[in-house]
Backbone bond lengths (Angstrom), bond angles and torsions (degrees), N, CA, C in turn:
res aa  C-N    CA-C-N  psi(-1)  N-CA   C-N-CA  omega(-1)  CA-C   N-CA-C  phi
1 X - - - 1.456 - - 1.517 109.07 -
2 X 1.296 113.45 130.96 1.564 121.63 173.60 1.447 120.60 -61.54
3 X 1.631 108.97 175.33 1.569 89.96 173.99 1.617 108.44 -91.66
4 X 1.190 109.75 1.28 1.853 115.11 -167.66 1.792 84.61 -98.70
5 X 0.964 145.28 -51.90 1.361 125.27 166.14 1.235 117.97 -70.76
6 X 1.402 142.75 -11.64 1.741 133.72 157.87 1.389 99.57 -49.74
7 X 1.402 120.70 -44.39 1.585 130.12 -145.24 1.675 96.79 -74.02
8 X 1.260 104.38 -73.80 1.578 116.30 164.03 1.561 115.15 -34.87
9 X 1.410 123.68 -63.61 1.704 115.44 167.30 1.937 108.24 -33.25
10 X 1.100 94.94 -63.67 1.142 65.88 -140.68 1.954 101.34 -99.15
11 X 1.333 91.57 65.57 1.764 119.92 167.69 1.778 86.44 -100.87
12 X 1.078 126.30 -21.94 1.307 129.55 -177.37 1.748 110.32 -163.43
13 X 1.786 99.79 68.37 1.604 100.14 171.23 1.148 146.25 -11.24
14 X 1.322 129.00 -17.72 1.357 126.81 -150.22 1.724 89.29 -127.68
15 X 0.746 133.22 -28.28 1.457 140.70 179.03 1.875 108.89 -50.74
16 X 1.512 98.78 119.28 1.642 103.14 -165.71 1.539 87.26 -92.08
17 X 1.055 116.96 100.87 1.790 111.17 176.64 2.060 109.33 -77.17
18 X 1.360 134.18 143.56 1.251 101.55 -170.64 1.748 81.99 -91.74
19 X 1.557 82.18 -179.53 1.448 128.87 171.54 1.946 110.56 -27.57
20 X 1.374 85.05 123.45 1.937 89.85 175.97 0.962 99.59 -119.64
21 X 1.537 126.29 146.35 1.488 137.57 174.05 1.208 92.93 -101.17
22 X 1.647 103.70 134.10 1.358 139.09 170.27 1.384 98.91 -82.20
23 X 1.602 117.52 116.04 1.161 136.73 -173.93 2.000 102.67 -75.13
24 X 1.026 99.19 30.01 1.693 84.42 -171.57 1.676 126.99 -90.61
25 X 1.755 120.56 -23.02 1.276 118.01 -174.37 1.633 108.28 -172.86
26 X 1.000 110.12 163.73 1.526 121.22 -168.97 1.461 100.55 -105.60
27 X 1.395 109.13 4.73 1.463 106.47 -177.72 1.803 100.89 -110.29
28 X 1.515 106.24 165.16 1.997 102.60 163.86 1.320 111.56 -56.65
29 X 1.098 117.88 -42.38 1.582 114.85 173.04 1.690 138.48 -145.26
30 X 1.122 116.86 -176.65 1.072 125.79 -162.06 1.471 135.58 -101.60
31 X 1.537 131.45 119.80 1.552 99.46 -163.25 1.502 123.31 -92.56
32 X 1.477 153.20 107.71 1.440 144.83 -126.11 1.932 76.10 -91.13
33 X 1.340 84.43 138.71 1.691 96.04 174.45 1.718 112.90 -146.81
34 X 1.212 97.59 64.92 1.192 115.61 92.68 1.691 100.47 -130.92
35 X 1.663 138.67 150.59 1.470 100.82 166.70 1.484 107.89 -87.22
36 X 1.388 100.78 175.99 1.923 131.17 -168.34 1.607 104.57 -80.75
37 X 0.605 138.09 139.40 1.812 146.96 156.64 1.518 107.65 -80.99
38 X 1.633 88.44 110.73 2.002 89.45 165.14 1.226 129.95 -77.93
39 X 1.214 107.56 -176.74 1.427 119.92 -168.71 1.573 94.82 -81.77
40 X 1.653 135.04 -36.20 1.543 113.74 -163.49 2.223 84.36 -143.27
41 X 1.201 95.98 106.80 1.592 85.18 -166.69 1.828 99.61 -82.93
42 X 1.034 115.48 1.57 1.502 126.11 151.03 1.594 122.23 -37.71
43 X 1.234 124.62 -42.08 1.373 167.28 -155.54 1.673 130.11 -126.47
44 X 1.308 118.56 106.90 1.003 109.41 157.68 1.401 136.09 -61.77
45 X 1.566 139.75 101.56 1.190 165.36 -121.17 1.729 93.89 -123.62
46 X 1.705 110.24 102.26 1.276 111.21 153.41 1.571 126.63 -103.56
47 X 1.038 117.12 136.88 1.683 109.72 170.25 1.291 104.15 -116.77
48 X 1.372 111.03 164.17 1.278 136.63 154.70 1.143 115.43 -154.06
49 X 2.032 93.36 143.43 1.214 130.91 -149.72 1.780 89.63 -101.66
50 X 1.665 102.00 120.26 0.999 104.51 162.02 1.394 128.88 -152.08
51 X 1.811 159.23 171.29 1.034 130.21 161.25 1.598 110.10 -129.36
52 X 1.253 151.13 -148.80 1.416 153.21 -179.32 1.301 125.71 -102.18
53 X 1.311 107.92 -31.76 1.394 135.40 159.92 1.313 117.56 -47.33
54 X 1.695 116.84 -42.54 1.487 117.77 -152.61 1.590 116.76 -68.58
55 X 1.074 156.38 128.25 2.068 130.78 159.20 1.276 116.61 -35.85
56 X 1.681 99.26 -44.60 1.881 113.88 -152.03 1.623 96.47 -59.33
57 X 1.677 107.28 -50.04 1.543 127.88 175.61 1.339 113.27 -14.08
58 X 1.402 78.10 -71.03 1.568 103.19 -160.81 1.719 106.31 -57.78
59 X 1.207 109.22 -66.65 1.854 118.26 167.75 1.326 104.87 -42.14
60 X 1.244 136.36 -38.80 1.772 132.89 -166.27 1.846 98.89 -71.02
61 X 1.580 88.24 -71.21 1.733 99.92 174.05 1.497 136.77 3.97
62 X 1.308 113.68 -50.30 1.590 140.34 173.26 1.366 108.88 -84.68
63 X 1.089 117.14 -44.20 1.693 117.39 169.20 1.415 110.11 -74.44
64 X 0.942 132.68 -36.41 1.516 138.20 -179.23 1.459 105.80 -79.37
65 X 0.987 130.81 -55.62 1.909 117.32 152.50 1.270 131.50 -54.65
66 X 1.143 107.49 -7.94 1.488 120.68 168.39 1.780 107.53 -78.39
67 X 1.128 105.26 -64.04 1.286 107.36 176.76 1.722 138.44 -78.39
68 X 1.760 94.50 -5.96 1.638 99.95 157.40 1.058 111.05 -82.79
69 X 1.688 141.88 -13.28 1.184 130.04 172.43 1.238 133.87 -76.83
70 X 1.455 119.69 -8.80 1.328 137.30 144.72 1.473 141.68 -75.49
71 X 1.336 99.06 -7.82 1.665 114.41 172.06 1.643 126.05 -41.92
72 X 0.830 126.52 143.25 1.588 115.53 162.24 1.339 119.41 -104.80
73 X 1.583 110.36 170.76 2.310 99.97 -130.38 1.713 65.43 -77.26
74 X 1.258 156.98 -18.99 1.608 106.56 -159.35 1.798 117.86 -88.69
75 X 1.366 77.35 3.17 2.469 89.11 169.90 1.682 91.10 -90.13
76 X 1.720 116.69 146.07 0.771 116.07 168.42 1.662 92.09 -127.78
77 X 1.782 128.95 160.82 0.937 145.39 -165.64 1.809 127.25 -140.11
78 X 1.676 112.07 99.83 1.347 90.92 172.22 1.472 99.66 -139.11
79 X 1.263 114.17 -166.79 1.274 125.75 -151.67 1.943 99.14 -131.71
80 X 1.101 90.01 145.95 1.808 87.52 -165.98 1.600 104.05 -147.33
81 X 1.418 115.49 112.21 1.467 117.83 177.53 1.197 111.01 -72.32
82 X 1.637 110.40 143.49 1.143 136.35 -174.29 1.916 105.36 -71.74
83 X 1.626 137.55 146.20 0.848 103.58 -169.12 1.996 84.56 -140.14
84 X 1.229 103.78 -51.82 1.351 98.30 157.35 1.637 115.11 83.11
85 X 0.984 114.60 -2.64 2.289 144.63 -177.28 1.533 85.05 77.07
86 X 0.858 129.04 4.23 1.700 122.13 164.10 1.460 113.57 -58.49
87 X 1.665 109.83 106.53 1.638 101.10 167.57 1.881 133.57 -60.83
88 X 1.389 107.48 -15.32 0.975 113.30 -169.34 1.991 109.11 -96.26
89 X 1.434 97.08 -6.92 1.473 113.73 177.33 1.340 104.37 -90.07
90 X 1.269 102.82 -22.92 1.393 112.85 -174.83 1.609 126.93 -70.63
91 X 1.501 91.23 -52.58 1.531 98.16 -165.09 1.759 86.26 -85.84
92 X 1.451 137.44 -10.52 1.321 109.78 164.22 1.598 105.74 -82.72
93 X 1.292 140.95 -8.41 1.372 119.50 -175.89 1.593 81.68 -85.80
94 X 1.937 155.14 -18.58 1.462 121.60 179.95 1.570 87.24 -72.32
95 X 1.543 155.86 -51.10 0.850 140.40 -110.77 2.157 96.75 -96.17
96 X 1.412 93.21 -9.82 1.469 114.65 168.83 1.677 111.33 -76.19
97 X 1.327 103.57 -66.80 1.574 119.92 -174.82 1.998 102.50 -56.94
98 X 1.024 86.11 -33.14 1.854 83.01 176.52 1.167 106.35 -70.61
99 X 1.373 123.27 -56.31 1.633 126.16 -166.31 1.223 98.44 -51.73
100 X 1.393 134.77 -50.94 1.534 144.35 -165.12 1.781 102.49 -64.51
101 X 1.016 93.49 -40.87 1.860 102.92 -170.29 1.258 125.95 -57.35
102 X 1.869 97.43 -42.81 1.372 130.94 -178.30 1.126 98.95 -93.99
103 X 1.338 149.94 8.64 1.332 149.80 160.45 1.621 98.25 55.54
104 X 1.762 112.59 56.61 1.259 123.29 -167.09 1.885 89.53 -117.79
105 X 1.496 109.18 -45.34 1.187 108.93 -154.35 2.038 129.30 -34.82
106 X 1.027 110.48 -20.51 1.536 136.30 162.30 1.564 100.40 -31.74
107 X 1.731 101.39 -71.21 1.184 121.65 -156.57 1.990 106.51 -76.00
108 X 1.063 105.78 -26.58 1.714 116.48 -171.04 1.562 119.68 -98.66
109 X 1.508 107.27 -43.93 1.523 103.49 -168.36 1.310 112.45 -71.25
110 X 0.962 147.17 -50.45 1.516 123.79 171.72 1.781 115.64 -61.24
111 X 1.196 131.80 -6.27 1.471 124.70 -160.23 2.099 76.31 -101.81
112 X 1.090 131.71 -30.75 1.511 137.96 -142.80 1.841 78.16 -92.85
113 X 1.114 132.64 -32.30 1.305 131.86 -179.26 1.411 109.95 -82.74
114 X 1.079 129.77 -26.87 1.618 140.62 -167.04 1.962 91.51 -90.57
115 X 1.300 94.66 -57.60 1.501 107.01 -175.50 1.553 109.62 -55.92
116 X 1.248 150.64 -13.42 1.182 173.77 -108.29 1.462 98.46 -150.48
117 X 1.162 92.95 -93.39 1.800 113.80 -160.69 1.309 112.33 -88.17
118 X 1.293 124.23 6.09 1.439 129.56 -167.45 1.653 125.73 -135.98
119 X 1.237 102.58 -45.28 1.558 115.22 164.48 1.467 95.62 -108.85
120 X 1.286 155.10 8.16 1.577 141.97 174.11 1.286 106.59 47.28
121 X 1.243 113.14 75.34 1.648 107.93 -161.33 1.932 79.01 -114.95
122 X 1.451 100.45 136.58 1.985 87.79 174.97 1.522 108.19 -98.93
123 X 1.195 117.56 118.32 1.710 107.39 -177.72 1.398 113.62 -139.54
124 X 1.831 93.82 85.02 1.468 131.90 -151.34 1.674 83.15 -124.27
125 X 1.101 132.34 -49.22 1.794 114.95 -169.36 1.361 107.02 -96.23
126 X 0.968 113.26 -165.64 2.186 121.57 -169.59 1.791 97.11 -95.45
127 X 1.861 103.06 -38.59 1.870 97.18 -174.76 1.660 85.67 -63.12
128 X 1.501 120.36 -65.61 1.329 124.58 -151.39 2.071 106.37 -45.82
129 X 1.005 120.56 -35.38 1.340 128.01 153.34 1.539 132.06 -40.89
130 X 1.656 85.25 -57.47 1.736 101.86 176.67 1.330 125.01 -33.88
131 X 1.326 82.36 -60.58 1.662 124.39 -179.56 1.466 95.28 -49.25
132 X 1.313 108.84 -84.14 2.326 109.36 -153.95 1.583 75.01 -42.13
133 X 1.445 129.88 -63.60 1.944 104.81 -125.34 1.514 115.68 -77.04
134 X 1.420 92.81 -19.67 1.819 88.93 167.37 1.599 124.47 -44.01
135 X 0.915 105.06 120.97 1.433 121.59 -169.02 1.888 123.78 94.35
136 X 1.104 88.94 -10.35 1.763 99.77 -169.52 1.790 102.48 -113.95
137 X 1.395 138.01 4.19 0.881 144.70 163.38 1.743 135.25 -130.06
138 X 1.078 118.48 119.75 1.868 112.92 -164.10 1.620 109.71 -55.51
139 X 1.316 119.21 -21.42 1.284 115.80 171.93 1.348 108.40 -136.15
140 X 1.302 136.87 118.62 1.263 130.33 170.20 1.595 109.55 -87.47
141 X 0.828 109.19 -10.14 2.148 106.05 -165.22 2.038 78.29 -82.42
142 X 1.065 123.88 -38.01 1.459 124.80 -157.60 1.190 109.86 -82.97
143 X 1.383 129.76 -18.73 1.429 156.31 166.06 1.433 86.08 -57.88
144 X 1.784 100.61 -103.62 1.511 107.93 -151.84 1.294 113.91 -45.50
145 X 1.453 120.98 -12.03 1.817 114.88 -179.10 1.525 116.85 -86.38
146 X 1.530 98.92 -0.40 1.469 108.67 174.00 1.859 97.35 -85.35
147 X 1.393 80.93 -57.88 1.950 92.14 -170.01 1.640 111.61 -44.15
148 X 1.198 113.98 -31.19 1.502 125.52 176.74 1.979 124.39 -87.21
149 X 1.713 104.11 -4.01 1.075 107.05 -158.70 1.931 112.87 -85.51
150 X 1.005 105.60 178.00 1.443 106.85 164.74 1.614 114.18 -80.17
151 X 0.829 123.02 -30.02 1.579 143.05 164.62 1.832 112.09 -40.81
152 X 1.189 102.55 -60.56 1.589 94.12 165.21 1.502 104.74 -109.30
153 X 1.176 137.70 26.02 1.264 95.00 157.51 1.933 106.68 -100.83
154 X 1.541 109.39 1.26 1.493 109.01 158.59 1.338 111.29 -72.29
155 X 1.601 122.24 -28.85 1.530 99.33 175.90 1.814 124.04 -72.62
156 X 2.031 98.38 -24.69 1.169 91.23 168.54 1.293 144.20 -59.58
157 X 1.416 103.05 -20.91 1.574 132.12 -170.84 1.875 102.94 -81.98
158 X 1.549 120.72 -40.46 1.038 117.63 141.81 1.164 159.08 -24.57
159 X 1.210 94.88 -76.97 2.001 111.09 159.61 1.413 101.10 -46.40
160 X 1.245 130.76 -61.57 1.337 122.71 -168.85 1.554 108.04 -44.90
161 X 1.248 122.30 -72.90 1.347 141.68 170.04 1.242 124.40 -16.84
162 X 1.686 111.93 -34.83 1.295 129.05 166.45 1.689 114.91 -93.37
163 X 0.695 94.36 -51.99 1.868 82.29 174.48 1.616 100.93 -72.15
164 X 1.204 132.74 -7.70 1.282 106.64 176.24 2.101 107.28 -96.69
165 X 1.084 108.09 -22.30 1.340 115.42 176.44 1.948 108.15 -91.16
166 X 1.026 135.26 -3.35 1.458 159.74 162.60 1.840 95.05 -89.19
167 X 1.010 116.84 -12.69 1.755 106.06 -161.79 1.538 120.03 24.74
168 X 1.587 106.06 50.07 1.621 117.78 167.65 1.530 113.64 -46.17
169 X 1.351 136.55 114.05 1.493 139.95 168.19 1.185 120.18 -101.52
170 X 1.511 114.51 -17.63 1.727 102.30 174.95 1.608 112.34 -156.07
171 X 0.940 143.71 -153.98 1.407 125.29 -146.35 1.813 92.04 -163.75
172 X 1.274 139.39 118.20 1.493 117.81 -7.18 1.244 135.54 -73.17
173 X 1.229 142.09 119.69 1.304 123.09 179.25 1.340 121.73 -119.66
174 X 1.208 122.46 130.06 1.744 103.11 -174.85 1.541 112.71 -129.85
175 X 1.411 105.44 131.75 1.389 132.94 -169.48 1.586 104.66 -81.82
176 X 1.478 113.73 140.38 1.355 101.65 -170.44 2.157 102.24 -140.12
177 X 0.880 98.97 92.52 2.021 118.26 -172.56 1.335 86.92 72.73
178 X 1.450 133.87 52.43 1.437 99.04 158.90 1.490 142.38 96.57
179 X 1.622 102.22 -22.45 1.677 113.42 -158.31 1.736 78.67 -149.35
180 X 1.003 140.64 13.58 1.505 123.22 171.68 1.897 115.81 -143.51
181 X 1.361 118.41 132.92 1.485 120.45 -173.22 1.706 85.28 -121.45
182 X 1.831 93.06 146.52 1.883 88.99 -165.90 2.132 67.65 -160.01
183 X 1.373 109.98 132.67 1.315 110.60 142.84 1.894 111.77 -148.49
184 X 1.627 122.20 -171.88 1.285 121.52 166.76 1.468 109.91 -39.37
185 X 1.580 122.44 -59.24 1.203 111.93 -171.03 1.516 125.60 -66.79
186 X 0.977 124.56 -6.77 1.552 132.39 -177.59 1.941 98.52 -95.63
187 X 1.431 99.59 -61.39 1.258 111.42 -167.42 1.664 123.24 -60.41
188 X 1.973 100.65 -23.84 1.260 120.88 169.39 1.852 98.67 110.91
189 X 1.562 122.43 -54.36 1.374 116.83 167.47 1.474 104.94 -136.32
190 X 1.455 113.10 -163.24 1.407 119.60 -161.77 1.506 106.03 -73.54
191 X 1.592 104.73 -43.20 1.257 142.05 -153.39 2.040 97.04 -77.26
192 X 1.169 82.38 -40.90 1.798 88.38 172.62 1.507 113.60 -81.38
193 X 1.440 109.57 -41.91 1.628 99.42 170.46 1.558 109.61 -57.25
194 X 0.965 126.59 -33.12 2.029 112.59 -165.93 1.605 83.38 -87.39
195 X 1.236 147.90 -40.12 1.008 130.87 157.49 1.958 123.04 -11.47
196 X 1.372 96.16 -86.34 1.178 129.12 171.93 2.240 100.11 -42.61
197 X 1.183 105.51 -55.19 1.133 92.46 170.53 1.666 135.63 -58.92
198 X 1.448 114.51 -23.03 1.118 121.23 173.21 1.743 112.69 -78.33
199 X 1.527 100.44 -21.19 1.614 81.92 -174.05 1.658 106.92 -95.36
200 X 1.430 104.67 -1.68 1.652 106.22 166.05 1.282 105.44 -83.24
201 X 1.545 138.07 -31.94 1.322 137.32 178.35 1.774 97.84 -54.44
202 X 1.259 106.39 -64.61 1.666 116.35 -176.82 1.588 99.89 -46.02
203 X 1.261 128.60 -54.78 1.342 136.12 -160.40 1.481 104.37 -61.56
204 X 1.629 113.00 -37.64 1.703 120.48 177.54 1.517 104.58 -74.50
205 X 1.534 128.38 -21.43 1.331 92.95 -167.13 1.467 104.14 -129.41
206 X 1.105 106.65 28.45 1.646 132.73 146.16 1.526 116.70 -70.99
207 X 1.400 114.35 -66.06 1.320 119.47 143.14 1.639 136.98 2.35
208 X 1.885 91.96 -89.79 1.333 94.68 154.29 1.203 145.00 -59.22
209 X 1.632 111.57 3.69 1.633 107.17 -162.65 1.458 140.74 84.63
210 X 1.925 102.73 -6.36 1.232 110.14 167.22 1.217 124.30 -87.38
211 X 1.785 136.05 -153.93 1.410 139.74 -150.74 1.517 90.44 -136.48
């Protein structure tokens, strides 16, 4: 999903808009020019760009945990909501950064995708939040004090920062050390982008001199 159809979704959240091709290359991926500086340059650093709203998300999601669980420790892997000056992108990337904070996310991120696109549940305010996690989290008081904290709202301020210096346009997209943009639409499917990501992983640590 693009960012000009995120924008449009969610004028009315629940709306599965299909699939936009990112007009960007005839190749799987992309070269970031200028590249990004990671968080542990020890490590090859993948992200992916995603938000709650999306279909593609949601279908990628399971494949994309599938394949961070096979990584070796020098790839590191996180996940980064799309935010886009969209308030409603917004308050689902805190409702992300909380789950993570509260060491809840296990219990939420796939139900926060169902809850989204499936029951049209809107969980844009802190009550409207309150509300879904009761029952779906071991502490809720420990939740919302994440969702309310200074703690994520620097990560929110983050994420932005990175998809806007990444020039992220559509959702899933996954960034790989910094210097590479790879999603379904470039790569052709999901299954071909993590493809494509492994041979940029290989391609980085060739580079460096590793095996």
């Amino acid at each position: 999903m693009n960012r000009r159809d995120a924008l449009k979704q969610f004028a009315a959240i629940s709306a599965a808009l299909p699939f936009a091709n990112i007009a960007w290359a005839k190749d799987p991926f992309v070269v970031l020019n200028p590249a990004q500086k990671t968080d542990d340059p020890s490590r090859i650093e993948i992200l992916e760009f995603f938000h709650y709203g999306c279909p593609h998300c949601r279908d990628f999601d399971p494949l994309v945990e599938a394949w961070r669980k096979k990584q070796a420790a020098d790839v590191s892997f996180r996940q980064v909501p799309a935010i886009w000056d969209n308030p409603q992108l917004s308050a689902l990337a805190r409702l992300f950064y909380a789950a993570e904070v509260s060491g809840e996310l296990a219990a939420v991120h796939s139900q926060a995708f169902i809850a989204v696109q499936e029951q049209k549940r809107q969980l844009f305010t802190e009550e409207q939040v309150r509300e879904w996690i009761e029952g779906k989290v071991g502490d809720s008081a420990k939740f919302m004090a994440a969702y309310t904290s200074f703690g994520v709202n620097s990560m929110l301020q983050r994420a932005d920062q990175l998809a806007r210096a990444m020039r992220i346009q559509g959702v899933p997209t996954v960034a790989v050390d910094g210097r590479f943009l790879t999603s379904a639409s470039m790569a052709g499917s999901h299954e071909a982008a993590l493809k494509v990501v492994d041979q940029l992983i290989e391609r980085v640590r060739k580079e460096r001199g590793g095996k």
